[in-house]
C-alpha positions as CSV (number, residue, x, y, z in Angstrom):
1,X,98.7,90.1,67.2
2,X,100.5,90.1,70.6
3,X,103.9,88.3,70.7
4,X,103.4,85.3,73.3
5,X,106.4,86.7,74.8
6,X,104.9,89.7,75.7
7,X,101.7,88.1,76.6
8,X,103.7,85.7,79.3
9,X,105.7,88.6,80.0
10,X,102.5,90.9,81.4
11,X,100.9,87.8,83.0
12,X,103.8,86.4,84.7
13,X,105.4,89.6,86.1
14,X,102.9,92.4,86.2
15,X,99.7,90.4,87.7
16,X,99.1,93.1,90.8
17,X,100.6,91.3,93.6
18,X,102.3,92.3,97.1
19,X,105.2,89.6,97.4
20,X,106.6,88.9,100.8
21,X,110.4,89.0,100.4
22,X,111.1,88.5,104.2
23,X,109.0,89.4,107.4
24,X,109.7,92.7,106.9
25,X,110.5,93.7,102.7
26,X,107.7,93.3,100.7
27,X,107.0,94.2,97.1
28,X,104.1,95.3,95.2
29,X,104.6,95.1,91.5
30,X,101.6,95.1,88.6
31,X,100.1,98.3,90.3
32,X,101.9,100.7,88.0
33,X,105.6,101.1,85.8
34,X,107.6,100.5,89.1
35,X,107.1,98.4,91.9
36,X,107.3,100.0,95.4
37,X,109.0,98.4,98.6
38,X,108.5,98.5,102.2
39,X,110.5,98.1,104.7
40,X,108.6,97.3,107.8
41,X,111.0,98.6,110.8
42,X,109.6,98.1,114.6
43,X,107.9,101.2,115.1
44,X,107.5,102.2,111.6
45,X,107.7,101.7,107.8
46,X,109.8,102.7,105.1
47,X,108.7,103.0,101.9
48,X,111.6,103.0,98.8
49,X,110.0,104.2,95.3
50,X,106.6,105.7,95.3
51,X,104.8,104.4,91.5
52,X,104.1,107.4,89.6
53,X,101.6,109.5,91.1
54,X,99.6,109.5,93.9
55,X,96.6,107.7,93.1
56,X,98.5,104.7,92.7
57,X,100.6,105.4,95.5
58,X,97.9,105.9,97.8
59,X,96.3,102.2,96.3
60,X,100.0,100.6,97.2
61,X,100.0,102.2,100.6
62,X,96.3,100.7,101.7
63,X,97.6,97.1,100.9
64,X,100.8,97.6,102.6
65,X,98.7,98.9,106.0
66,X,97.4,95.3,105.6
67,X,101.1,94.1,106.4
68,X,102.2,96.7,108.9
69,X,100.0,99.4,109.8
70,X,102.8,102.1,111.3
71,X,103.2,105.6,110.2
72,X,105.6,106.4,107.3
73,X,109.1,107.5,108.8
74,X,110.8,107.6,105.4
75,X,111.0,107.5,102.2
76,X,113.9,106.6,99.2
77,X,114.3,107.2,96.0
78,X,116.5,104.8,94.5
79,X,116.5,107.3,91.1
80,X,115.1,110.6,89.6
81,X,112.4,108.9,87.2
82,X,109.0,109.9,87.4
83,X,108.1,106.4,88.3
84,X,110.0,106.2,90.9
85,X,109.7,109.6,92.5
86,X,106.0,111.3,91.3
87,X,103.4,109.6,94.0
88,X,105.4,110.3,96.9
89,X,103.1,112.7,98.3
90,X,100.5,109.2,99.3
91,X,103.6,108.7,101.6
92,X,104.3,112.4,102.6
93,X,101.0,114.1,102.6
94,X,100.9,118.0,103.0
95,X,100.4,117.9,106.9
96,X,103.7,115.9,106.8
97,X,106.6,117.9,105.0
98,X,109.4,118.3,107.3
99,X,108.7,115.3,109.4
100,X,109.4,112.3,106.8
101,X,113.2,112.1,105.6
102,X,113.4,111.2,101.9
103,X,116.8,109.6,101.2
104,X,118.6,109.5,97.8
105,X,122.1,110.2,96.2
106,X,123.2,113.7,96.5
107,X,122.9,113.8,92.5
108,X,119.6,113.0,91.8
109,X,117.8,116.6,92.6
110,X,119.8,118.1,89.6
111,X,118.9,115.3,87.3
112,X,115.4,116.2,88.2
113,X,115.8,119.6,87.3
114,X,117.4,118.9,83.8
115,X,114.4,115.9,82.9
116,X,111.5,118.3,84.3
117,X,112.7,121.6,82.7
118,X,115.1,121.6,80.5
119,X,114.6,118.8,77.7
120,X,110.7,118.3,79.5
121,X,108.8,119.0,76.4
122,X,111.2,116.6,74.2
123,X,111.6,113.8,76.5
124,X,107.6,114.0,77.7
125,X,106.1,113.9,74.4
126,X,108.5,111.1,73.6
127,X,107.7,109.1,76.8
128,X,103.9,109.3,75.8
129,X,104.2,106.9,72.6
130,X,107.4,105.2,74.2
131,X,105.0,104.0,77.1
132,X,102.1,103.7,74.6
133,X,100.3,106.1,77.3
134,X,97.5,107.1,74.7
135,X,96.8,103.1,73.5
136,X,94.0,101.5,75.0
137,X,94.3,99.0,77.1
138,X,94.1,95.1,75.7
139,X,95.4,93.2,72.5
140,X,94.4,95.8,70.0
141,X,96.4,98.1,71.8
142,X,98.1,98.3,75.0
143,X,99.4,94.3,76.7
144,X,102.9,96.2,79.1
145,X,104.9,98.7,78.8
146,X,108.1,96.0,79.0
147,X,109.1,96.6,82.3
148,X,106.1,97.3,83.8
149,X,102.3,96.7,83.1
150,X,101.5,100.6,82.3
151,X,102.5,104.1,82.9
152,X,99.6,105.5,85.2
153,X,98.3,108.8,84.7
154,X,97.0,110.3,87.9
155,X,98.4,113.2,89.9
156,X,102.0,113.4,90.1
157,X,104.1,115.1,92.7
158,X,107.7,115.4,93.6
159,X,109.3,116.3,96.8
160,X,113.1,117.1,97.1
161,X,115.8,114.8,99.4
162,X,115.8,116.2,102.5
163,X,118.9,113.7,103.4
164,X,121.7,112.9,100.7
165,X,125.4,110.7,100.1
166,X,128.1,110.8,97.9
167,X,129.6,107.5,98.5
168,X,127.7,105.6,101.1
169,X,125.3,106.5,104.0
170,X,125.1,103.8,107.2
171,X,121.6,104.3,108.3
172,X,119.4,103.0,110.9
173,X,115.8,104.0,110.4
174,X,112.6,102.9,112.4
175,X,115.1,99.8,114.3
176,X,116.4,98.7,110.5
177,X,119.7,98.7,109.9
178,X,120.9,99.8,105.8
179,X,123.4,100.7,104.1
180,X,122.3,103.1,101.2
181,X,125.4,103.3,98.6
182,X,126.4,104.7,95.2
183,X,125.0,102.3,92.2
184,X,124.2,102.5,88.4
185,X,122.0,101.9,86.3
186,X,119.7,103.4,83.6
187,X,120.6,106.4,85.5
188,X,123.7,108.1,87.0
189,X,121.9,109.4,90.0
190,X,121.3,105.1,91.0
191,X,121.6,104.5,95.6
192,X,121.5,100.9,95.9
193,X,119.9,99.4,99.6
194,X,121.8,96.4,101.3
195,X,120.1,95.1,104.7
196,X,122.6,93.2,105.8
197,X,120.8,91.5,109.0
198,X,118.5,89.6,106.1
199,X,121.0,89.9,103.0
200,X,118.2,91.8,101.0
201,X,119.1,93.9,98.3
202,X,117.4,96.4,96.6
203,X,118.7,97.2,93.8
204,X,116.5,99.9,91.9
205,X,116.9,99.5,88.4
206,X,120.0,98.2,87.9
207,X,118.5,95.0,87.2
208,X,114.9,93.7,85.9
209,X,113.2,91.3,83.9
210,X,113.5,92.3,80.8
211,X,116.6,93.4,78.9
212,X,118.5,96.5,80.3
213,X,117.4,99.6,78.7
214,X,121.2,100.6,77.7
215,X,119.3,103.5,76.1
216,X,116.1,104.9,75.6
217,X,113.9,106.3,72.5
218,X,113.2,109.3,74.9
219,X,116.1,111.0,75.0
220,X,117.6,110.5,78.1
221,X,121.2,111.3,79.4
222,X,123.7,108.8,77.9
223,X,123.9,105.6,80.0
224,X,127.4,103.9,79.9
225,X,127.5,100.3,79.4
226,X,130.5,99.8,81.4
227,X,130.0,101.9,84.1
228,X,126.7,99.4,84.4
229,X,128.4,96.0,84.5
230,X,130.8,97.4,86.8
231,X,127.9,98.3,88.9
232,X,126.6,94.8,88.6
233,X,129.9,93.0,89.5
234,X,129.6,95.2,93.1
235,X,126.0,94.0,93.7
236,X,127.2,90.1,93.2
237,X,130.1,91.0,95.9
238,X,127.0,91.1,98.2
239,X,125.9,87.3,97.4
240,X,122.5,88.5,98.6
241,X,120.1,85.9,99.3
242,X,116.7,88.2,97.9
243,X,117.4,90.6,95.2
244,X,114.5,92.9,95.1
245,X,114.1,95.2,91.8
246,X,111.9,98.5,91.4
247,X,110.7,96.5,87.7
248,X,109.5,92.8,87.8
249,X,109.3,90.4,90.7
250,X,111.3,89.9,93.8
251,X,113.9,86.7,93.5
252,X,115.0,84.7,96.3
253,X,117.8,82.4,96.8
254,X,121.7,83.2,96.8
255,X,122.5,80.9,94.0
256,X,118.8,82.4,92.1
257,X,119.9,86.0,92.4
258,X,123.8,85.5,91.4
259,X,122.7,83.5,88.2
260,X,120.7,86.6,87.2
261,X,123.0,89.4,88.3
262,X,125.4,87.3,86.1
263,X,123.7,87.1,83.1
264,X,122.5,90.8,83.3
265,X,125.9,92.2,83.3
266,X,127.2,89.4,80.9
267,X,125.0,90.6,78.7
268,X,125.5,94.4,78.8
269,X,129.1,93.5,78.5
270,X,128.6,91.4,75.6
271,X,126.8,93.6,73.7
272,X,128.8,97.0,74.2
273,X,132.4,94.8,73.4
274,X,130.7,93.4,70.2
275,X,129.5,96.5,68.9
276,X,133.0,98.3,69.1
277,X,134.4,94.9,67.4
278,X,132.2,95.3,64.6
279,X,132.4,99.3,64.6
280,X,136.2,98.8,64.2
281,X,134.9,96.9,61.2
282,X,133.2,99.4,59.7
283,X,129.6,98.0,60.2
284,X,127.0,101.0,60.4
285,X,124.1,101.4,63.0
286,X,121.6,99.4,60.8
287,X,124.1,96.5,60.5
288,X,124.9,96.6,63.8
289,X,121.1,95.7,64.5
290,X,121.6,92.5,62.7
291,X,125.7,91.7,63.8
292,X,125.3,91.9,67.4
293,X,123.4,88.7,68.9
294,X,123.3,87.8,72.0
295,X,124.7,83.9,72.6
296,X,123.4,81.3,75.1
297,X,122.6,81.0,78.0
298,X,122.3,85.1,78.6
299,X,120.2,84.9,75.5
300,X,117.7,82.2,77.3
301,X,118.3,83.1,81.1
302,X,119.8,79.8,80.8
């Protein structure tokens, strides 16, 4: 039988929807595993995340040209996962290469590489019963993914940056002014979008609506607790007034967003400084599973 939680869950965040953020961020989440944003600039669009392959990508694209029908001028990848990064040919079609900048950290080509080749066959057959890929679809099998509603399987693609940072990038692109900069999250390779002119920010997947995936049953590269809260406390400095994630729904309000940004990284903290109290105990893995709790509010949201 399907937790209730989960059941709420898929029908209150992954419903296919395009939400209007501002006049000119909007997000469509529900149409795959990550949402994808645009970014409608006066003569052109920018799209950051592309869903998973193309098919999907090409479905997001034909209900943002409902919002702003203007050619792509580029593209970001706020990470390397295939969710993120594998439809971006619907946004930079073969007839285009070379004329569409795609924007991300200066890292996140090599953490392609080492996902896609090296530990591919591990961390792919992994991802297929992590995501439930195979299940069918409905109670008996298949109800989200957890931070998303599914993991599509169409054609997937994957172009390299053709602009990179280190630290920070001030950008202006089709008349909207950014500031791309240096994040984490449940990767290391994590750029973070401000908009200051609208005090939107998007912040990949440093934050969603479900709890942070401090590590994954795919084998992933290790993801450090700390180095994530830290990366929290920066995005709060911001007190944005929309917080737009590439999981879950768009929130809006300055007072909305710091309440979750708080109880995200409250919560990572919690958990990584009460599982080195009880290691110091002596407590093993299994009994950490039971010892570690989280308290309210961060366990309600409250």
């Amino acid at each position: 039988k399907v937790h209730p939680l989960l059941a709420r869950l898929n029908q209150e965040q992954f419903t296919p929807t395009v939400y209007k953020v501002t006049d000119q961020v909007y997000s469509a989440v529900g149409f795959s595993l990550a949402n994808c944003i645009l970014i409608a600039g006066s003569d052109g669009i920018v799209m950051v995340d592309t869903t998973e392959d193309r098919e999907t990508g090409e479905k997001v694209l034909a209900e943002f040209r409902k919002i702003a029908n203007l050619p792509v001028r580029a593209v970001i990848y706020t990470h390397n996962h295939g969710d993120h990064t594998g439809g971006v040919r619907a946004f930079v079609p073969e007839n285009a290469a070379g004329q569409i900048d795609i924007y991300a950290h200066e890292s996140l080509n090599d953490e392609v590489v080492n996902t896609s080749s090296v530990v591919a066959p591990m961390t792919t057959r992994r991802a297929v019963s992590m995501f439930g890929v195979l299940l069918p679809k409905g109670e008996e099998g298949l109800v989200s993914a957890g931070l998303g509603p599914f993991l599509s399987r169409g054609s997937r693609g994957y172009l390299p940056p053709t602009r990179t940072y280190r630290d920070r990038l001030e950008v202006r692109i089709a008349g909207v002014k950014m500031l791309l900069f240096k994040s984490y999250g449940d990767s290391p390779d994590h750029t973070a979008i401000w908009l200051p002119d609208s005090k939107v920010l998007l912040a990949g997947d440093s934050a969603y609506y479900s709890f942070p995936n401090l590590y994954t049953i795919r084998g992933t590269k290790y993801r450090d607790p700390r180095e994530w809260f830290e990366a929290l406390d920066e995005l709060r400095r911001l007190d944005a007034e929309h917080l737009v994630n590439s999981h879950s729904k768009p929130i809006s309000g300055a007072a909305a967003v710091r309440e979750f940004l708080t109880n995200y990284r409250d919560a990572i903290q919690y958990v990584h400084d009460q599982t080195v109290r009880h290691l110091n105990r002596g407590l093993t893995p299994d009994e950490l599973v039971d010892a570690v709790k989280l308290p309210e509010p961060i366990s309600t949201g409250a």
